[in-house]
N, C-alpha and C positions, 0 to 999 in steps of 0.2 A: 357061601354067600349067593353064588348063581342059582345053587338048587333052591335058595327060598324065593329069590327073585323069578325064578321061572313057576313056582307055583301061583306069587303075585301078579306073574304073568296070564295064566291061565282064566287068574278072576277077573281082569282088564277086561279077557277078549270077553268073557262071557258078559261082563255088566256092559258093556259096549253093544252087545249085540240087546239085551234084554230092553233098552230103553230108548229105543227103536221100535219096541213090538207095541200095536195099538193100544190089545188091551190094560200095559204096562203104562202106557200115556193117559189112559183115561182113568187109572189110580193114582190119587193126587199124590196121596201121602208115600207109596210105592215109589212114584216116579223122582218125586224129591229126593227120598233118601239113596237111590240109587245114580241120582244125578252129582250129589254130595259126592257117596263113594268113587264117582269116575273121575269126578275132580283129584279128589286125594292118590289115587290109584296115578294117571299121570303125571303125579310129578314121580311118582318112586319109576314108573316107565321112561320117565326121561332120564332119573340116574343110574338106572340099569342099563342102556343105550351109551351112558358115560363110563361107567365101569367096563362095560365090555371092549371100549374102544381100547382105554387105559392097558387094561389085562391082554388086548390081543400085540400094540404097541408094545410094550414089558416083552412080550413073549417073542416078535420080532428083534426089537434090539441085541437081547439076548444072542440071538442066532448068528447075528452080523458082526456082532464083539466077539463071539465065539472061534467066528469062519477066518477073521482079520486079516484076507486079501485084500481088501480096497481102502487103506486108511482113512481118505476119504467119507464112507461111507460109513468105519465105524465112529469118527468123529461127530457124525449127523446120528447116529447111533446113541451115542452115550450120552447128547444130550435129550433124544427120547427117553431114556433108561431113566432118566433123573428125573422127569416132567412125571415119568408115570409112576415112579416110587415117591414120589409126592403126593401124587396126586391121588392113589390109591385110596390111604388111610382117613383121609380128609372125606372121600365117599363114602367108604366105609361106616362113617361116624353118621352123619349126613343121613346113611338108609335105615341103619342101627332106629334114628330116632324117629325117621317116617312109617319104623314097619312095628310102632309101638301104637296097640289098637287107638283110635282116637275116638275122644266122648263125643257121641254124635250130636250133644248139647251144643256145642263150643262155637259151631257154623251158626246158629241163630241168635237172632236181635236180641237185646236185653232191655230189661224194664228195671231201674236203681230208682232207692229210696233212697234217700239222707233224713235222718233223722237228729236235732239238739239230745244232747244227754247230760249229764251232769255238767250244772255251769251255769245256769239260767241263762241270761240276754249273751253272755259270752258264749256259751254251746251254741244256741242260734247263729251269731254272727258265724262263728268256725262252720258251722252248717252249709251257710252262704258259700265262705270261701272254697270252699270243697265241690262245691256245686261250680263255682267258677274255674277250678283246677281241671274239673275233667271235663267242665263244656268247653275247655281251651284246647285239652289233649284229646277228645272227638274230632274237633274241629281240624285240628293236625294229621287227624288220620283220613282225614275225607267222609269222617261218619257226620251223618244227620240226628240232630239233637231234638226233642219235642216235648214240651211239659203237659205233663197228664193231673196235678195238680199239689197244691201248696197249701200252708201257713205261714205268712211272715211272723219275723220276731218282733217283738213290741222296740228293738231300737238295732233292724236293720235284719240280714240276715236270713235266717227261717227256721219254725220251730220242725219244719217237716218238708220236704217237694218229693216229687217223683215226676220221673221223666222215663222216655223212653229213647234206645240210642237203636240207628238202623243202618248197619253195614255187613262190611265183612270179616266173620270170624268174631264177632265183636263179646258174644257170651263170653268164647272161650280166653278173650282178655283182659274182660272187666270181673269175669269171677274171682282175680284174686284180691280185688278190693273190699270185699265184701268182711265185715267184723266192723270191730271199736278202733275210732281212731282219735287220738292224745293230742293234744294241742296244750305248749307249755308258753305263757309269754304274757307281756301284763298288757291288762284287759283296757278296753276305751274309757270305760266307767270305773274303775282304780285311781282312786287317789292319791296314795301313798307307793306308788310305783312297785307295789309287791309282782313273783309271779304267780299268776292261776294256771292250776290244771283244768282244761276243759275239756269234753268229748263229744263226740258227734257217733251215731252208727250207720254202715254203712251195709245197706242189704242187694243184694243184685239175683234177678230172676231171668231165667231165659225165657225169653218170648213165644210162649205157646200159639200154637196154628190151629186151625179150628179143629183139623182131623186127632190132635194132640190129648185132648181135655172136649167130653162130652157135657155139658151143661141143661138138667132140666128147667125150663124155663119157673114150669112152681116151684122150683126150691128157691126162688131168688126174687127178693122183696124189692122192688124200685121206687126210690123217692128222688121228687125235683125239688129243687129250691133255688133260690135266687143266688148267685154268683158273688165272693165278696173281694172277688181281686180286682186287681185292675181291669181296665176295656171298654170303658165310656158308660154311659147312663143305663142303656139300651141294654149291659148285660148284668149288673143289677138291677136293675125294676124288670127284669123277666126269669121263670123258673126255666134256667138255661141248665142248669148244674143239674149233674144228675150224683146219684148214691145207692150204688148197688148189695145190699148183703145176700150174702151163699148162707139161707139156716141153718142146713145140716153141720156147719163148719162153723159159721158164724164168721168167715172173713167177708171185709171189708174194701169194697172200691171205689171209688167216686172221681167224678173229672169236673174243672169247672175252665177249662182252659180253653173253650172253642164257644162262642157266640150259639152255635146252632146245639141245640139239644141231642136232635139226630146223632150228631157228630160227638159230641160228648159222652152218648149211650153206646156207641163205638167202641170209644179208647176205652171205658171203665170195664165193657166186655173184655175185653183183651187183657188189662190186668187182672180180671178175677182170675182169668180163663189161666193166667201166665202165676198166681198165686197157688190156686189149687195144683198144677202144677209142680210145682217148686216144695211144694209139701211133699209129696214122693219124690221127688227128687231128692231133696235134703236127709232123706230117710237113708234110701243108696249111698248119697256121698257120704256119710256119718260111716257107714259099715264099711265102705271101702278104704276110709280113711282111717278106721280100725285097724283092717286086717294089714293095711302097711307102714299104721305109724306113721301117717302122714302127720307133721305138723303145718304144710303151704294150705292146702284147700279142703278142711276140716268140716266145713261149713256150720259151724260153733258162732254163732251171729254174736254171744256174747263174750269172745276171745278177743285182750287188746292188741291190734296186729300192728299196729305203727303209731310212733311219738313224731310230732311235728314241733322241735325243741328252737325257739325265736332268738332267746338272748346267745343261744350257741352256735346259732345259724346250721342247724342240722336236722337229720332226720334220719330215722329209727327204724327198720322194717324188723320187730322183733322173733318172728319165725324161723328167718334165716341169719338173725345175728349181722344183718346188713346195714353197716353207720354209713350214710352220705352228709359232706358239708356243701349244700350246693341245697339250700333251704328257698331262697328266691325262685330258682328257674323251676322248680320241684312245685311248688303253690302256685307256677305260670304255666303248669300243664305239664311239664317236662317227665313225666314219672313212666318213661319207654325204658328206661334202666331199669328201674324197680323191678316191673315187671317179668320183664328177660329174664333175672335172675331168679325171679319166682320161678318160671318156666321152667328155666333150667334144672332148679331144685326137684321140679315136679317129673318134669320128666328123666332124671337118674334113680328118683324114686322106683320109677313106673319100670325104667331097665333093669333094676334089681331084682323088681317081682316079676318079670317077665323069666329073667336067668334064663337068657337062650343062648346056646354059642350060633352065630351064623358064619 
């Protein structure tokens, strides 16, 4: 374990030193990704700093239990001996998972769509709630929430939103949302109190940086139009809304969430930029998600990956075979459990294929 830690030692000092150097600060994209790594690099330096302490303690005790002139002294002994034979395998575990490479996606912002899917006015509404589920559990996390734009549903909801979330590490824990998600439970508009299935999908992009996704300006046709959500008069009766298409690709952006056009021609940059993107990217996770048999983060947009079940007050995470009954606080944002164990899954995945003894 010390000898890999000492080569992760090595890399520390050296990024520590690199981004410092000028010409290293005046590359953006350089200086970012090595500012990421330093970050990640410190914490395994902090528990390399704790391991050694543990292991030199262990090693001391040892000698004082051994020598057992001073009872005293092997008393204060043995229960160092114990703190650090505890303490060991718990870091152990701990570096195990920080010195598993990390997707240098995971550290950037994310840009989610929700999408109605089978269900009519009832997919819409689930749509809504969904949207309200994770601007609760953003909000919990200290991230900043921002709509880039919408359709509502004809009775409540939404046939489509995309937003944008801005914090930390936030890709890397909104990517396992991403798929079809189940909604069982009888609907506003049911009259016969039957239950529907309905679905919503749920896509999630990381947030490309401009150095990320080059953009020719003539591949990309811009039209304005007049705004149909909500925002007073002022942003209907003017073409504030913008609608971006990529030809070569044929995707699609538009924003109508900001009164100024400026500011609207903006954010719909940023989602093409964060779309085209996400297209190679989905490409990589596809193959990687091959080669290990991933079922967590497949990126299979049309894979069912959770039932949100009413009348049984439950919920489904079907990749990992995860039932929770805790269906309210869950739809009130609470889905840091869920996730965990996604994480969890994902990363003993990742230790398998790693197979390294340290």
């Amino acid at each position: 374990m010390l000898d890999k830690l000492q080569i992760v030692k090595q890399r520390f000092d050296e990024v520590s030193d690199l981004i410092i150097q000028p010409d290293i600060i005046t590359d953006q994209k350089r200086y970012v990704a090595l500012n990421r790594e330093y970050k990640d690099l410190r914490l395994l330096m902090d528990k390399r700093e704790a391991y050694i302490e543990f292991t030199e303690n262990l090693k001391e005790a040892e000698e004082i239990i051994s020598d057992g002139s001073d009872p005293e002294m092997v008393e204060m002994a043995k229960m160092q001996y114990d703190e650090a034979k505890e303490g060991i395998p718990k870091l152990e575990e701990d570096i195990k998972v920080l010195l598993i490479p990390k997707d240098p996606e995971d550290a950037k912002n994310a840009v989610v769509e929700l999408r109605a899917g089978t269900g009519g006015d009832e997919a819409s509404i689930f749509a809504g709630d969904l949207f309200r589920m994770y601007t609760k559990y953003c909000e919990g996390k200290g991230w900043s929430v921002s709509t880039v734009d919408f359709s509502e549903g004809t009775n409540g909801g939404f046939k489509e939103i995309q937003f944008e979330v801005s914090g930390e590490d936030v890709y890397g824990t909104l990517k396992f949302e991403a798929g079809v998600h189940r909604v069982q439970r009888v609907p506003q508009t049911e009259t016969q109190g039957r239950v529907h299935t309905s679905a919503a999908t749920v896509m999630v992009f990381p947030e490309a940086e401009e150095f990320d996704v080059e953009i020719n300006p003539k591949d990309v046709r811009i039209d304005f139009f007049c705004s149909s959500g909500p925002g007073g008069q002022s942003v209907n009766t003017t073409y504030s809304a913008v609608r971006l298409t990529h030809e070569p690709t044929g995707l699609v952006a538009q924003c109508q969430d900001q009164k100024s056009q400026h500011k609207n021609k903006e954010k719909a940059f940023k989602v093409l930029r964060s779309r085209l993107y996400d297209l190679e990217l989905a490409k990589k996770n596809a193959e990687d998600a091959e080669k290990r048999g991933s079922m967590v983060s497949s990126g299979d947009r049309s894979a069912k990956i959770r039932t949100y079940n009413y009348p049984q007050g439950r919920v489904t995470d079907h990749r990992i075979g995860l039932t929770l009954y805790d269906l309210s606080n869950i739809v009130n944002g609470d889905i840091q459990k869920i996730i965990d164990e996604l994480q969890l899954a994902e990363n003993t995945e990742k230790l398998k294929a790693n197979d390294e003894t340290l």
